[in-house]
C-alpha positions in Angstrom: 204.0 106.5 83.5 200.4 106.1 82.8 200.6 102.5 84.5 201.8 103.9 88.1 198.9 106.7 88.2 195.8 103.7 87.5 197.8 101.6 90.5 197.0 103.4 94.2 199.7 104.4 96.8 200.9 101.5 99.0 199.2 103.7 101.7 195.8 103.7 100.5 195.8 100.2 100.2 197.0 99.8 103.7 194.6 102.1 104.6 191.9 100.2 103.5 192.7 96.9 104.7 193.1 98.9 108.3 189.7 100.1 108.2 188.6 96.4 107.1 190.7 95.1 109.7 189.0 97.7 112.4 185.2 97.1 111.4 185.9 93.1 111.7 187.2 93.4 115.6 184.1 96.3 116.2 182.4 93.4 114.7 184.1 90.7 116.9 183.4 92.6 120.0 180.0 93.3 119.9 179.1 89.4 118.9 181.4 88.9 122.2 179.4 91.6 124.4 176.0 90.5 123.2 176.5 86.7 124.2 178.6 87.9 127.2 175.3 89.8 128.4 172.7 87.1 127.1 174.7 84.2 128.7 174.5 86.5 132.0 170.7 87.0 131.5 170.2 83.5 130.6 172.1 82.5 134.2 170.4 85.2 136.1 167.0 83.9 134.9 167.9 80.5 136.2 169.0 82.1 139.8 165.8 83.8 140.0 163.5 81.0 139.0 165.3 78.7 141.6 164.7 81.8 144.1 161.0 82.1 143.5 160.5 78.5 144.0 162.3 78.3 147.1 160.6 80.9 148.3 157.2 79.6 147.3 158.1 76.4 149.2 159.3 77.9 152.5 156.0 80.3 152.1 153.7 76.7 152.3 156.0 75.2 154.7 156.1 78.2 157.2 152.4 78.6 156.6 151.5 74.8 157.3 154.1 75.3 160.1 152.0 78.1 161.8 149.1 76.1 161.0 149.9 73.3 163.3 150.8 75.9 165.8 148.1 77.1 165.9 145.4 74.8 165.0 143.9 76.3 162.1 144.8 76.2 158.5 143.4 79.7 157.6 144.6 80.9 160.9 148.6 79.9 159.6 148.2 81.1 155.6 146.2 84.3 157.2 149.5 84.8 159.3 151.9 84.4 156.2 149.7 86.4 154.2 150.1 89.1 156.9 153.9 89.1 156.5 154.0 89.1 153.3 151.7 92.3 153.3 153.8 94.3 155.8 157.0 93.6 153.1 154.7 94.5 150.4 154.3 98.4 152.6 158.2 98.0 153.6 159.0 97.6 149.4 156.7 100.6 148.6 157.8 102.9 151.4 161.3 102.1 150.5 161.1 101.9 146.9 163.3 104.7 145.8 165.8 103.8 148.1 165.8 99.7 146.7 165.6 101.0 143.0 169.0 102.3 142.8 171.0 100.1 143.5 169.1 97.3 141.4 169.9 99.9 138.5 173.5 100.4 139.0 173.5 96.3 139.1 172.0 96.2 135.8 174.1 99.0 133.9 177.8 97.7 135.1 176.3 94.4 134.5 175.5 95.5 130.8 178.6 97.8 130.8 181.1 94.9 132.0 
């Protein structure tokens, strides 16, 4: 008799290799959340480099554009520095409104 009471339940035992079993996937999903979210960042930083060079491209061109047009190189880059200046005011005004959305991007995009 004294052999059965140093040997634990089947239960216990099952027990235990349940709660092993249930901190390995907890385990398993986080690693797969964290790359998940990285990988996204990683693309998203790609995206957005591509973006700002675009951008900063089509800024010269439309700027060297307007120059042309109008004869003048500080006339063109003073135009495009103009526009870019009444955004800037549009962005501030309207920067309450623009922020949420932005976060709601970012939390279902951590959140997927």
């Amino acid at each position: 008799m004294e052999a059965q009471k140093d040997t634990p339940p089947p239960i216990i035992d099952q027990l235990k290799e349940y709660a092993e079993t249930r901190l390995k996937l907890a385990k398993y999903e986080a690693i797969d959340r964290s790359t998940a979210v990285i990988a996204s960042m990683i693309t998203d930083m790609i995206v957005a480099i591509s973006l700002i060079l675009t951008f900063l491209f089509l800024s010269f061109s439309f700027a060297f554009y307007l120059s042309h047009v109008l004869g003048s190189y500080w006339q063109g880059f003073g135009c495009t520095a103009i526009l870019y200046l009444i955004i800037a005011i549009f962005i501030i005004i309207y920067k309450d409104k623009l922020q949420k959305p932005i976060v709601n991007l970012f939390i279902k995009k951590l959140f997927k």
